[in-house]
MARVOTI-572660 format. One record per atom (N, C-alpha, C, O): residue number from 1; residue in three letters; x, y, z. Coordinates in nm, 4 decimals, always signed. Layout:
N
<NUM,'ALA',<X,Y,Z>>
...
This chain:
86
<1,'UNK',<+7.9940,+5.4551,+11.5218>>
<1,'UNK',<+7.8530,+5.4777,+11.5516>>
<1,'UNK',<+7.7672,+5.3722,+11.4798>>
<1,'UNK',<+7.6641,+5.3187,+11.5205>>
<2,'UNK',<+7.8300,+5.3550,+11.3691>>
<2,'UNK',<+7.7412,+5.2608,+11.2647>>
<2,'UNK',<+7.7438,+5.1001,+11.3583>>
<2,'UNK',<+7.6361,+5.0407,+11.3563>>
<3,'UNK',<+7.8285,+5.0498,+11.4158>>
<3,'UNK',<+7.8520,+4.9176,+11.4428>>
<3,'UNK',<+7.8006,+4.9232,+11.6177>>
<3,'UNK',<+7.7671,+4.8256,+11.6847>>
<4,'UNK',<+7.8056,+5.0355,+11.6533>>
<4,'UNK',<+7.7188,+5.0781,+11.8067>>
<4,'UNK',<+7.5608,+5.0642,+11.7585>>
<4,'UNK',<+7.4981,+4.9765,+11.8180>>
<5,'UNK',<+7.4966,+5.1315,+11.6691>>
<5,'UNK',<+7.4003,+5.1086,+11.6567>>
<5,'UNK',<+7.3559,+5.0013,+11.5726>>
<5,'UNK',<+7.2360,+4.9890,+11.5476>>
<6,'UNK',<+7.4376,+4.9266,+11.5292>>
<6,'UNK',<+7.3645,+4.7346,+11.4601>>
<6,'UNK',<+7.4009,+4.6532,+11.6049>>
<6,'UNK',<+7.3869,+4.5309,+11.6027>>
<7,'UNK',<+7.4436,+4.7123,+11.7209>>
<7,'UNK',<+7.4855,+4.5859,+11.8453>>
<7,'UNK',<+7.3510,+4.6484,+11.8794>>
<7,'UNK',<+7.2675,+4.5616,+11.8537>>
<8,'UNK',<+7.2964,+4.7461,+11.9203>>
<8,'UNK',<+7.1743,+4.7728,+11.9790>>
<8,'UNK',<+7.0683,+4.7139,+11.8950>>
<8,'UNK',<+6.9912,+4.6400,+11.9563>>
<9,'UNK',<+7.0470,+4.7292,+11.7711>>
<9,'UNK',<+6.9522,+4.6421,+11.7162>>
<9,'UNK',<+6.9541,+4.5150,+11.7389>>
<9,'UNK',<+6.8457,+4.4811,+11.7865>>
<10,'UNK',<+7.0581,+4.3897,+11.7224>>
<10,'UNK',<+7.1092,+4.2845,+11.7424>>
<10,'UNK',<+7.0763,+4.2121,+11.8766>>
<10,'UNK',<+7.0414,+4.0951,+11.8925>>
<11,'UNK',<+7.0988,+4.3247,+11.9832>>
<11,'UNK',<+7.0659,+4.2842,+12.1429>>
<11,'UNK',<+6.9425,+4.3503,+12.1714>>
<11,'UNK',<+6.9058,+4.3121,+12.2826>>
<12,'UNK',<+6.8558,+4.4375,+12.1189>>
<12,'UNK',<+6.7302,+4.4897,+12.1460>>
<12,'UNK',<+6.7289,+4.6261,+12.1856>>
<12,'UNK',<+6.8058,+4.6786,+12.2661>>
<13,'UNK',<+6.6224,+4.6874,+12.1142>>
<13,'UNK',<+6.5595,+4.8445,+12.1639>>
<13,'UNK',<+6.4076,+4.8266,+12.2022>>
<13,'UNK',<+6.3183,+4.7511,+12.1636>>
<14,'UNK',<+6.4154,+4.9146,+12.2822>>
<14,'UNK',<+6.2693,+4.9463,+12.3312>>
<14,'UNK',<+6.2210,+5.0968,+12.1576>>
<14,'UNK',<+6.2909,+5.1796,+12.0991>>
<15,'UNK',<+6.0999,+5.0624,+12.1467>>
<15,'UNK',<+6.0218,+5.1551,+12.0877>>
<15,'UNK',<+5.9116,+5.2115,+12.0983>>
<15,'UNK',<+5.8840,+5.1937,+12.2169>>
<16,'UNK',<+5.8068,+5.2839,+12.0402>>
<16,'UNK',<+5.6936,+5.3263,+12.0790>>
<16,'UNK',<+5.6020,+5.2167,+12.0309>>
<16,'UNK',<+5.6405,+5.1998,+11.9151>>
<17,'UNK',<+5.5209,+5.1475,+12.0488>>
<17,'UNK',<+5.4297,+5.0525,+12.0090>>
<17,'UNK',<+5.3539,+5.1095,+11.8871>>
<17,'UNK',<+5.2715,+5.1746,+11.9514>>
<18,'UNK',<+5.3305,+5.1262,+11.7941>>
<18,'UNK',<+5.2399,+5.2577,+11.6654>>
<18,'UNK',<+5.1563,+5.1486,+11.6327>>
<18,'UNK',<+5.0791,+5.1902,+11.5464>>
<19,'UNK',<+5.1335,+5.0357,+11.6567>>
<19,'UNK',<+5.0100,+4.9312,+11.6464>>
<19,'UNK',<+4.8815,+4.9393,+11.7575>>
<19,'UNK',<+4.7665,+4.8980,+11.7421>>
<20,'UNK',<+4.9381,+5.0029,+11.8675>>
<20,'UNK',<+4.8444,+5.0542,+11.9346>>
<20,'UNK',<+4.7973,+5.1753,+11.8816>>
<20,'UNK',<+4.8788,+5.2617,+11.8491>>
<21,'UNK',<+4.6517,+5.1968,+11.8657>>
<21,'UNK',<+4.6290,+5.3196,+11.7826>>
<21,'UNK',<+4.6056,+5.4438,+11.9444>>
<21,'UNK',<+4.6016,+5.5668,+11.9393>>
<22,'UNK',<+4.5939,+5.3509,+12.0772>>
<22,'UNK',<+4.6320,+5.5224,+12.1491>>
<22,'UNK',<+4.7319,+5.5396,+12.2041>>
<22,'UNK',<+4.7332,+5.6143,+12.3019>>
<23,'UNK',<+4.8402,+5.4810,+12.1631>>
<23,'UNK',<+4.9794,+5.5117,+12.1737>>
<23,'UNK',<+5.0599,+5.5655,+12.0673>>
<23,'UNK',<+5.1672,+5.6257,+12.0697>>
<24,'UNK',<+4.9691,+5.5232,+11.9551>>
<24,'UNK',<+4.9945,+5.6283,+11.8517>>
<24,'UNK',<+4.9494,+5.7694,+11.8229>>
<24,'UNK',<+5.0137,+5.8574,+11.7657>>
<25,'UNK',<+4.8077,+5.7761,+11.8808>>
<25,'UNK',<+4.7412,+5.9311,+11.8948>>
<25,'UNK',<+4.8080,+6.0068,+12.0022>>
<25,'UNK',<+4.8363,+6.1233,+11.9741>>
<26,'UNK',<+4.8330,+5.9719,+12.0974>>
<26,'UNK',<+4.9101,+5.9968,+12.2471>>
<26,'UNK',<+5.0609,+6.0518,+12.1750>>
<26,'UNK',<+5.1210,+6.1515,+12.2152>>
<27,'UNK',<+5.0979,+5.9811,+12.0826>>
<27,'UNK',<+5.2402,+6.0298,+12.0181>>
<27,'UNK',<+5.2177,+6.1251,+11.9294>>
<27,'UNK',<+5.3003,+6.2121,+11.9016>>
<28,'UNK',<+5.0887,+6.1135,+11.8723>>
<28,'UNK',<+5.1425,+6.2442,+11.7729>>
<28,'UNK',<+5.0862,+6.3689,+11.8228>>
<28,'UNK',<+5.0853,+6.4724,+11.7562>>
<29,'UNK',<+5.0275,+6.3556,+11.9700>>
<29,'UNK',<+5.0063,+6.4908,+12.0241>>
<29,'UNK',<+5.1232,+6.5329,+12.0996>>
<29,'UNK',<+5.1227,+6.6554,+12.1116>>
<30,'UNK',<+5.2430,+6.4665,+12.1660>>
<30,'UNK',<+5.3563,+6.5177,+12.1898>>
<30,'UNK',<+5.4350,+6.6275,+12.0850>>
<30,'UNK',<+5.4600,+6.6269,+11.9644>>
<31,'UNK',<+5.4615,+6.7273,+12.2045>>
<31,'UNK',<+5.5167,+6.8386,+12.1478>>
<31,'UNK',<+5.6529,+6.7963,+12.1083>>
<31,'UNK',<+5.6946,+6.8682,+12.0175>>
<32,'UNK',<+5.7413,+6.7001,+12.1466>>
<32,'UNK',<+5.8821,+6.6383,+12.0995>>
<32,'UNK',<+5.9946,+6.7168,+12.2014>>
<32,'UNK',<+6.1154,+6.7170,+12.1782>>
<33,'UNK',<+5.9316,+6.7827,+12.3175>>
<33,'UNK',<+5.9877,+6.8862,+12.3963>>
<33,'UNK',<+6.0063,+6.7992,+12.5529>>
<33,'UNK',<+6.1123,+6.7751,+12.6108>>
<34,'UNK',<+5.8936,+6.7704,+12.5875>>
<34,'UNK',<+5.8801,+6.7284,+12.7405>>
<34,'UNK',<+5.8964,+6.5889,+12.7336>>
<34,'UNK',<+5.8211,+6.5313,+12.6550>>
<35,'UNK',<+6.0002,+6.5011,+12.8156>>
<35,'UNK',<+6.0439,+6.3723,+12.7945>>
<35,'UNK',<+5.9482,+6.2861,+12.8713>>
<35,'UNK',<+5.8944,+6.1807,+12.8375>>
<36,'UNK',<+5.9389,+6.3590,+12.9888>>
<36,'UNK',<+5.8667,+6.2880,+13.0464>>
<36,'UNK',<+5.6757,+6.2062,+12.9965>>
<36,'UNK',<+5.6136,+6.1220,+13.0614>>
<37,'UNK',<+5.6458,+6.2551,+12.9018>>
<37,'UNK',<+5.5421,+6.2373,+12.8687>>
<37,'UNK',<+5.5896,+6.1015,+12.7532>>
<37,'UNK',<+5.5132,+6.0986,+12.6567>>
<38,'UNK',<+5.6436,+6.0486,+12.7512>>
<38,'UNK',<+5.6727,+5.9086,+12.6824>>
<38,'UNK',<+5.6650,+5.8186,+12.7974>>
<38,'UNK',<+5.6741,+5.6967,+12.7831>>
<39,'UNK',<+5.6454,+5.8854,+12.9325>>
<39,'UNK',<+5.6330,+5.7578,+12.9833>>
<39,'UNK',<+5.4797,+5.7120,+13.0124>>
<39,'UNK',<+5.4280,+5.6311,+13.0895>>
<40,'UNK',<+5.4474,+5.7728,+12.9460>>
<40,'UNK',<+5.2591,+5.7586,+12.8681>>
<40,'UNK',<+5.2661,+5.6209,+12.7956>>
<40,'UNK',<+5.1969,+5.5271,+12.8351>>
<41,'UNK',<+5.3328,+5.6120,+12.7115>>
<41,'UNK',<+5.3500,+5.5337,+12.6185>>
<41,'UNK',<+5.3735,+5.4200,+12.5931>>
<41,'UNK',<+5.4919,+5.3913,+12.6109>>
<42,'UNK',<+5.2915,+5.3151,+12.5473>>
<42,'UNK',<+5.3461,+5.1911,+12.5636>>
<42,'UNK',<+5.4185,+5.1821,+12.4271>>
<42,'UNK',<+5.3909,+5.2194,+12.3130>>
<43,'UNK',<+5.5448,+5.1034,+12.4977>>
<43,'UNK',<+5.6505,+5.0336,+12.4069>>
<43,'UNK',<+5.6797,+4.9026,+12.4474>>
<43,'UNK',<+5.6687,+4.8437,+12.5549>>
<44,'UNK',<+5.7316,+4.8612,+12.3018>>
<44,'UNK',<+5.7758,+4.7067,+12.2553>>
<44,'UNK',<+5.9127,+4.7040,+12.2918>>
<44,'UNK',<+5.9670,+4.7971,+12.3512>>
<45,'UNK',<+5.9785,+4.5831,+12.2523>>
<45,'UNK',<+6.1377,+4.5835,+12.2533>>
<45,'UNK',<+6.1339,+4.4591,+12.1230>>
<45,'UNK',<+6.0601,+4.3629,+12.1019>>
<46,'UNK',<+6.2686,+4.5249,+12.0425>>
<46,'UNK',<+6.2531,+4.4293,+11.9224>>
<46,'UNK',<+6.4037,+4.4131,+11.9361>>
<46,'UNK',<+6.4593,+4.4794,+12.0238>>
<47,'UNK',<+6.4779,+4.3297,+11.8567>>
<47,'UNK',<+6.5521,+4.2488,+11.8894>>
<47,'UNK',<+6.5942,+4.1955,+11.7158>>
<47,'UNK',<+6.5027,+4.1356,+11.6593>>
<48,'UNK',<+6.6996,+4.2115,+11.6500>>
<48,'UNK',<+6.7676,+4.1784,+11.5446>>
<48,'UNK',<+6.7493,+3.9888,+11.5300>>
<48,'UNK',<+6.7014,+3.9137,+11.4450>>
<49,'UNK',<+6.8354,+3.9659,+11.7002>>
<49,'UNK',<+6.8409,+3.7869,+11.6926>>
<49,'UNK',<+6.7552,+3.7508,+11.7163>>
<49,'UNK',<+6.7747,+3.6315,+11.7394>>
<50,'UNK',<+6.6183,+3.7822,+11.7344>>
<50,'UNK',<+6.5167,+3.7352,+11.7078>>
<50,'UNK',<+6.3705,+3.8082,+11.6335>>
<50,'UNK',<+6.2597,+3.8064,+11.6870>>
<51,'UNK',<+6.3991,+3.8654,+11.5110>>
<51,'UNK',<+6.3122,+3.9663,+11.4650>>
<51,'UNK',<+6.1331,+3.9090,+11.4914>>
<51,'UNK',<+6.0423,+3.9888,+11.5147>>
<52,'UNK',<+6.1216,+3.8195,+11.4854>>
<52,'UNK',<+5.9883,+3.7826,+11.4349>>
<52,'UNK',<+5.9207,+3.7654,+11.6480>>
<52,'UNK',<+5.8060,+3.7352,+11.6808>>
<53,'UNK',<+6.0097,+3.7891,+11.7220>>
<53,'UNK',<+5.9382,+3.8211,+11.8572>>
<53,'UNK',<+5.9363,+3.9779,+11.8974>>
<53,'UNK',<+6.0148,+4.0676,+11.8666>>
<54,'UNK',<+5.8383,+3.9793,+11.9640>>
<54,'UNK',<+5.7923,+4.1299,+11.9943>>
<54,'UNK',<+5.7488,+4.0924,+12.1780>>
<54,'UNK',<+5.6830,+3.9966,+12.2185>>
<55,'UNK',<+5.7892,+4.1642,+12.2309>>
<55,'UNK',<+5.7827,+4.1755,+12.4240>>
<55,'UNK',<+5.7390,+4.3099,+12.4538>>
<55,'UNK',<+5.8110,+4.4074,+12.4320>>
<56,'UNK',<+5.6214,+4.3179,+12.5037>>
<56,'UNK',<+5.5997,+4.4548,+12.5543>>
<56,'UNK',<+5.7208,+4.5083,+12.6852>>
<56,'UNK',<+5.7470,+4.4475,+12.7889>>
<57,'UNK',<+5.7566,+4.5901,+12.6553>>
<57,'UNK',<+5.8772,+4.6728,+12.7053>>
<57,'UNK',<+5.8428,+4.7616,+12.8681>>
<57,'UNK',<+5.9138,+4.7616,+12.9687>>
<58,'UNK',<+5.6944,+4.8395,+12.8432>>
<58,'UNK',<+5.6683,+4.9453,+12.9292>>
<58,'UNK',<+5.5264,+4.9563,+12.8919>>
<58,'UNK',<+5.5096,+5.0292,+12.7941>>
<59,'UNK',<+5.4421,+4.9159,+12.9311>>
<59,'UNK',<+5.3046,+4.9129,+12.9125>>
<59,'UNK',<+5.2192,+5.0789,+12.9267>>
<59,'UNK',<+5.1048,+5.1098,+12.8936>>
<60,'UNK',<+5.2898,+5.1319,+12.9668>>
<60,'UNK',<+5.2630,+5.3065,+12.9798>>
<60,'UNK',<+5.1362,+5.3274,+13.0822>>
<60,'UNK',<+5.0872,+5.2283,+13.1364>>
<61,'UNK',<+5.0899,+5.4456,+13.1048>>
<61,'UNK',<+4.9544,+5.4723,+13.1400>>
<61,'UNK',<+4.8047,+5.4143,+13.0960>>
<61,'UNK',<+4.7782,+5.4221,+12.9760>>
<62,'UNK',<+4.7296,+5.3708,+13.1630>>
<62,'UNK',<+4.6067,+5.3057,+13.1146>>
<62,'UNK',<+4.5051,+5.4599,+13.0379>>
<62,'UNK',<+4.4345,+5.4425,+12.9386>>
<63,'UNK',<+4.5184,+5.6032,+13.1083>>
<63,'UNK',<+4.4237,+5.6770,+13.0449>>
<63,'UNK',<+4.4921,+5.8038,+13.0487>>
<63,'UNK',<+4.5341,+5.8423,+13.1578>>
<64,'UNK',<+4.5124,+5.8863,+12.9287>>
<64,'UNK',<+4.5653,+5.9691,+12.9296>>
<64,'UNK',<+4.4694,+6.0929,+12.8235>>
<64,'UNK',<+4.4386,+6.0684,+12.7068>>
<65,'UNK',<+4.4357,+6.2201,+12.8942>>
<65,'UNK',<+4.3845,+6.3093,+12.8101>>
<65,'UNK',<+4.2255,+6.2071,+12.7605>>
<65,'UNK',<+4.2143,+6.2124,+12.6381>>
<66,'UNK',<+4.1384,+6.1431,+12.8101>>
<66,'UNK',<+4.0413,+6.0874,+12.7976>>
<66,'UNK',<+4.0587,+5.9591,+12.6979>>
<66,'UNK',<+3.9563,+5.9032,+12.6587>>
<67,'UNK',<+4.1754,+5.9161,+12.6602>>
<67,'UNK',<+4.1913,+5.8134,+12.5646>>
<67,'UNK',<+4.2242,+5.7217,+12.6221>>
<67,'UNK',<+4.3239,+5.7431,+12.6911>>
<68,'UNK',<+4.1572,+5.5514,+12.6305>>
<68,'UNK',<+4.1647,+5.4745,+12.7177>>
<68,'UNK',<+4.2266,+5.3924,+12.5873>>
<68,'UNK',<+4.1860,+5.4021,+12.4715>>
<69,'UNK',<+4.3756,+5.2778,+12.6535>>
<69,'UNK',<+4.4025,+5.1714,+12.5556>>
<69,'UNK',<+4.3109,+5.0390,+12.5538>>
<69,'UNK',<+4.2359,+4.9737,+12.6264>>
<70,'UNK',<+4.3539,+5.0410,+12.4512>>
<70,'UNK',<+4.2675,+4.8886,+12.4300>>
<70,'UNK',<+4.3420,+4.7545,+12.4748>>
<70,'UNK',<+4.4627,+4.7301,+12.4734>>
<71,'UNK',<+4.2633,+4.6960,+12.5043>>
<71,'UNK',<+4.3283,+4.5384,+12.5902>>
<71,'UNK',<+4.3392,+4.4360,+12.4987>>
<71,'UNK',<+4.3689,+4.3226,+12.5364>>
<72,'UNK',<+4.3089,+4.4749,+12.3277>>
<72,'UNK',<+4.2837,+4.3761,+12.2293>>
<72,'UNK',<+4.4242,+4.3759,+12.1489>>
<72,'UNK',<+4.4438,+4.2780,+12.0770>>
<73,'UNK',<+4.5479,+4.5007,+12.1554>>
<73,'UNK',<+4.6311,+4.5279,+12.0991>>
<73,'UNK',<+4.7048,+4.4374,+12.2284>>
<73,'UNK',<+4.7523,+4.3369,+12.1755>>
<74,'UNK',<+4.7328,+4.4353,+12.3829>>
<74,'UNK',<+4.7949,+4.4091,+12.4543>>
<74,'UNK',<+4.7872,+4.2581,+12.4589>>
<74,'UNK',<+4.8721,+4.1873,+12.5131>>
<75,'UNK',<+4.6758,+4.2135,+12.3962>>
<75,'UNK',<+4.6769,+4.0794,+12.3892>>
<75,'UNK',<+4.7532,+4.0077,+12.2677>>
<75,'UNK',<+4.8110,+3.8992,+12.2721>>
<76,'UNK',<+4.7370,+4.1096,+12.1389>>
<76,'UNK',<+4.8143,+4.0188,+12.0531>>
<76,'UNK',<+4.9244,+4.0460,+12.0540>>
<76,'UNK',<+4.9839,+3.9663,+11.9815>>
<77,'UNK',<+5.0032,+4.1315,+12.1055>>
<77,'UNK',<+5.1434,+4.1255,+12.1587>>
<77,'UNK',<+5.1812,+4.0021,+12.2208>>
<77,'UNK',<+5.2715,+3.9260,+12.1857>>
<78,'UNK',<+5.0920,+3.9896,+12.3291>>
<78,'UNK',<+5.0732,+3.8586,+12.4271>>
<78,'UNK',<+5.1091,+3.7278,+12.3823>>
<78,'UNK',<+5.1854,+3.6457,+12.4331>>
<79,'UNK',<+5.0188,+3.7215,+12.2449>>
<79,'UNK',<+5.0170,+3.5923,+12.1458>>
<79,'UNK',<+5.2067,+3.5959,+12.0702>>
<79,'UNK',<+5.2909,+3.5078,+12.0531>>
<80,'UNK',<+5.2045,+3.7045,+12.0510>>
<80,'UNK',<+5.3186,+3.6715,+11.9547>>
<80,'UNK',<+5.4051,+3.6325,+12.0854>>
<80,'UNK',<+5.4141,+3.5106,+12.0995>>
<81,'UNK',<+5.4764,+3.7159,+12.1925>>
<81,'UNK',<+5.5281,+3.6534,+12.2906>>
<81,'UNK',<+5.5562,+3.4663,+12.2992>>
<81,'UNK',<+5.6572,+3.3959,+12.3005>>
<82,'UNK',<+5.4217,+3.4422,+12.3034>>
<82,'UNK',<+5.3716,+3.3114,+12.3267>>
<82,'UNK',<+5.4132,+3.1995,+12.2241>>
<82,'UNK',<+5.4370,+3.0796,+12.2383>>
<83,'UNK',<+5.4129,+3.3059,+12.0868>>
<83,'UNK',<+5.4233,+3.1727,+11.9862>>
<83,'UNK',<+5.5937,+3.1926,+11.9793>>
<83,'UNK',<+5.6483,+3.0907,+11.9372>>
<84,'UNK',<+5.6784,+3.2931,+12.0092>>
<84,'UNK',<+5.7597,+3.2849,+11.9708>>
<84,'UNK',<+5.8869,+3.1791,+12.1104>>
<84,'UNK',<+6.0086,+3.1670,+12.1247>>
<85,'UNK',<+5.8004,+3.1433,+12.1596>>
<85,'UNK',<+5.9052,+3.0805,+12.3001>>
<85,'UNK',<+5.9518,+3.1431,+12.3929>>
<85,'UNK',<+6.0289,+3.0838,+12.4683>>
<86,'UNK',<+5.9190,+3.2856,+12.4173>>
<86,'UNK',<+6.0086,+3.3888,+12.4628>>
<86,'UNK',<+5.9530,+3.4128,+12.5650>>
<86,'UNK',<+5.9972,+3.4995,+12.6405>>
């Protein structure tokens, strides 16, 4: 299990984005019950062989429960993308 989960780090996971602050409020109102409601959620994908790049993964819903994301978090994702060659 231990060497299954350093190949998934190594080759990349998707995660919840928690730098977005309404993908982070959006998460901590999940009950941890209904799956389907992560697909609210925007997530990253990070990557061991290349730690210092970040790729938005699943950009989620634009408005959920009256909380609209911000386009200023989606951009500096954008940037790092950009600087990293990827």
């Amino acid at each position: 299990m231990k060497r299954q989960d350093a190949e998934e780090y190594r080759t990349g996971l998707d995660l919840p984005d928690f730098t977005d602050a309404a993908t982070l409020a959006l998460f901590r109102k999940w009950d941890a019950v209904d799956v389907s409601y992560l697909y609210i959620l925007h997530f990253i994908r990070i990557c061991g062989e290349f730690p210092e790049a970040v790729h938005v993964a699943r950009i989620g819903r634009d408005k959920v429960e009256g909380l609209v994301k911000s386009n200023a978090d989606d951009n500096a994702i954008m940037e790092v993308d950009e600087v990293s060659g990827l």
